[in-house]
C-alpha positions in Angstrom: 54.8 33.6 5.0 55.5 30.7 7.2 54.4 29.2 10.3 56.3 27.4 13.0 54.3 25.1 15.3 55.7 25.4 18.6 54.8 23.2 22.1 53.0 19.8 22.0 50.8 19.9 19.3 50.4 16.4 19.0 49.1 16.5 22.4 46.6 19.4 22.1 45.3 17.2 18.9 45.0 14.1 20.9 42.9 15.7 23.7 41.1 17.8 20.9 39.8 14.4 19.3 39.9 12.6 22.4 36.5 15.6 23.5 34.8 14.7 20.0 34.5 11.1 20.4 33.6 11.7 24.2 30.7 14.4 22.9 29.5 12.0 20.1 29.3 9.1 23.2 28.0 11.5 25.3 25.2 12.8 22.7 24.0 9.1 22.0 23.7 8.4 25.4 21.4 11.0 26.1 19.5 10.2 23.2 19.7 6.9 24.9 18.4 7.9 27.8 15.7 9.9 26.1 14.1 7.5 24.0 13.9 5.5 27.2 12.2 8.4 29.1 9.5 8.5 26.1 8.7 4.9 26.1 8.1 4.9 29.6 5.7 8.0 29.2 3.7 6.2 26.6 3.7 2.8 29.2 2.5 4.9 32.3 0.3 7.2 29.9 -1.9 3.7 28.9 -1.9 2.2 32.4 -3.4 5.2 33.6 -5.5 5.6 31.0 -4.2 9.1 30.5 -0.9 9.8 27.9 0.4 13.1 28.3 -2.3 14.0 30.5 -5.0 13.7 28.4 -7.8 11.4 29.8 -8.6 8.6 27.2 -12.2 7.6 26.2 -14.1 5.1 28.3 -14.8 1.9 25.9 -18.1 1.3 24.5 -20.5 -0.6 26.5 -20.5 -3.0 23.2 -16.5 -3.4 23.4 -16.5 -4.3 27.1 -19.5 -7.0 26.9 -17.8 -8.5 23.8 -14.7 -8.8 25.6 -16.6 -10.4 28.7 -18.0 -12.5 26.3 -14.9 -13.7 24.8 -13.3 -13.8 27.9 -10.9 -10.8 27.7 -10.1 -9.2 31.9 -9.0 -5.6 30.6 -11.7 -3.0 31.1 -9.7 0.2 29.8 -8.9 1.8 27.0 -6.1 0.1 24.6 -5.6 -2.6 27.5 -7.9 -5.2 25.9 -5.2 -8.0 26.3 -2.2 -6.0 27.1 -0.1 -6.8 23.5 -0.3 -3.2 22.5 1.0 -2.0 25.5 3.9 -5.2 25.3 5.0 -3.7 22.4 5.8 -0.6 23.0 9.8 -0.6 22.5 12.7 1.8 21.9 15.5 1.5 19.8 18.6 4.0 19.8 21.0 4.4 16.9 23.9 6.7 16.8 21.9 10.0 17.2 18.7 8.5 16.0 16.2 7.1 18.5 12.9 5.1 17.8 9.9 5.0 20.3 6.3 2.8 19.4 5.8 0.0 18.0 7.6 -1.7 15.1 5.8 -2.6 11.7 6.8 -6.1 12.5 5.1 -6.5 16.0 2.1 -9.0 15.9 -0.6 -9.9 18.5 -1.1 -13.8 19.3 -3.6 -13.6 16.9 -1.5 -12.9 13.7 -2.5 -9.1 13.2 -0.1 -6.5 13.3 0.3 -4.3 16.3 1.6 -1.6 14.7 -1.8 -1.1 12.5 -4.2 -1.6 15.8 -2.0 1.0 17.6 -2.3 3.4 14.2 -6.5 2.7 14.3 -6.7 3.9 17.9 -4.1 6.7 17.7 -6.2 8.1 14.2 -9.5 6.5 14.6 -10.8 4.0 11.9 -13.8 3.6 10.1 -16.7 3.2 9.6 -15.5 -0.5 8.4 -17.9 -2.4 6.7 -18.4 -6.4 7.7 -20.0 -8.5 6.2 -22.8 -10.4 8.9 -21.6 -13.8 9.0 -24.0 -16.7 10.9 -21.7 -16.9 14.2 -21.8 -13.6 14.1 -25.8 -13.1 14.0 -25.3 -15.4 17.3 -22.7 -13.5 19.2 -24.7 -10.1 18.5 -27.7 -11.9 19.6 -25.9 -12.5 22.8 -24.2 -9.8 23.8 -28.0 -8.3 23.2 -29.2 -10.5 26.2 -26.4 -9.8 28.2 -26.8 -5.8 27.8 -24.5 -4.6 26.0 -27.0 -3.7 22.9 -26.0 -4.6 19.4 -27.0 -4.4 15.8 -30.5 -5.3 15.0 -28.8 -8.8 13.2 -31.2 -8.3 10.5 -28.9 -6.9 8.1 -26.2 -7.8 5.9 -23.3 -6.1 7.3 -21.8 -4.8 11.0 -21.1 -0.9 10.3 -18.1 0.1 13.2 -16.0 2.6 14.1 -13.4 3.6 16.0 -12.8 6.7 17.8 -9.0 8.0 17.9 -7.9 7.1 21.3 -4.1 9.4 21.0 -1.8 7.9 23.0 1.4 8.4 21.5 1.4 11.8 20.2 0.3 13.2 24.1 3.1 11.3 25.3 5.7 12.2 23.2 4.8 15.7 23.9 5.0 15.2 27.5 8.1 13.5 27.4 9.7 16.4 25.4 9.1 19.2 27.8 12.5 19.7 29.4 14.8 18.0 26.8 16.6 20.3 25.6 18.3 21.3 29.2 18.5 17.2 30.1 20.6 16.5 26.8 22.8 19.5 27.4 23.4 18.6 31.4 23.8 14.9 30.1 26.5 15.9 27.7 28.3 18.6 29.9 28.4 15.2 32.8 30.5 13.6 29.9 33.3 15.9 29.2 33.2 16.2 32.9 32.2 19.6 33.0 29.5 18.8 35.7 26.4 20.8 36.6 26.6 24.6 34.9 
C-alpha cells in the first residue's frame, strides 16, 4: 500500500507548528500572568491584614510595646518593618511559576526572610532564650510602659508564635477562577477570541 501526499503539505505543517509554539507562548504567558495575580493577592491579603479572606491575629500587646520601644511604626500583623511584605516576589519559568519569598531573601538585619515568613505561616515555638542582662532591662521596661513581661527573675524568655497563614489563604483565593482565565488567555493567543 502506498500513499500519495497531495496539496500543500508543507504549508499545513508550517501553520501546524507555527499553533504549537504560539500555544506554548500563550500557556507561559498565562502562567505569567497568574503568578502575578497570586503575588498581588498575598501583597493586598497582608496590607489588609486579611489573605484570602481570613482575618489575621491582632499582635500581642508585648510585640507592639517592644516594637514602640525599639522604634518600629507598624502596628499589624507581619508589617513589623515592612521587609516580609518587600519580599514577596514571583518568578515565571516556561510552565513553571514561583510565588513567596526566596530562601535567599534577608531582612537589614542579616536573618533570612524566608524562615520569619515560614514561623508566622506555621507558628514557632515555644523557643527557649537564654535571659541575657540587656535583656532583664528591656523586660523591665516594657513592664513600666504596659505592655507586661516576664517576671526577669529567671533564666530564660519562653515564646511563641502563633501561625499567622498568609500565603496558603491567598494562594487559595487567587486560584478560584483559574482554570477558565488560562483557557480564555490561551484561546486570545491563537486568536480564537472569547468562546
Amino acid at each position: 500500500m502506498s500513499v500519495r501526499l497531495t496539496g500543500d503539505w508543507w504549508r499545513a505543517r508550517r501553520m501546524l507548528m507555527g499553533s504549537a509554539r504560539k500555544l506554548r507562548r500563550g500557556m507561559e504567558a498565562a502562567i505569567r500572568e497568574e503568578a502575578k495575580r497570586a503575588r498581588t493577592e498575598v501583597v493586598s491579603g497582608i496590607r489588609k491584614q486579611a489573605p484570602g479572606g481570613k482575618q489575621l491575629g491582632r499582635p500581642s500587646p508585648l510585640t507592639l510595646a517592644s516594637r514602640r520601644l525599639e522604634g518600629v511604626r507598624g502596628r499589624g500583623a507581619l508589617r513589623a518593618s515592612g521587609e516580609l511584605l518587600k519580599g514577596i516576589t514571583y518568578v515565571a519559568r516556561g510552565l513553571e511559576a514561583f510565588v513567596g519569598i526566596k530562601g535567599s531573601a534577608r531582612g537589614s538585619d542579616g536573618r533570612s526572610l524566608a524562615k520569619v515568613a515560614d514561623a508566622q505561616e506555621h507558628g514557632a515555638g515555644p523557643i527557649a532564650i537564654p535571659m541575657t542582662p540587656a535583656m532583664r532591662r528591656f523586660l523591665g521596661v516594657l513592664r513600666e510602659r504596659g505592655g507586661g513581661g516576664g517576671s526577669g527573675g529567671g533564666g530564660v524568655v519562653v515564646v511563641s508564635l502563633p501561625p499567622r497563614p498568609f500565603l496558603k489563604p491567598s494562594f487559595e483565593a487567587a486560584i478560584r477562577g483559574a482554570r477558565r482565565r488560562l483557557e480564555a488567555h490561551v484561546r486570545r493567543r491563537l486568536g480564537f477570541g472569547r468562546p
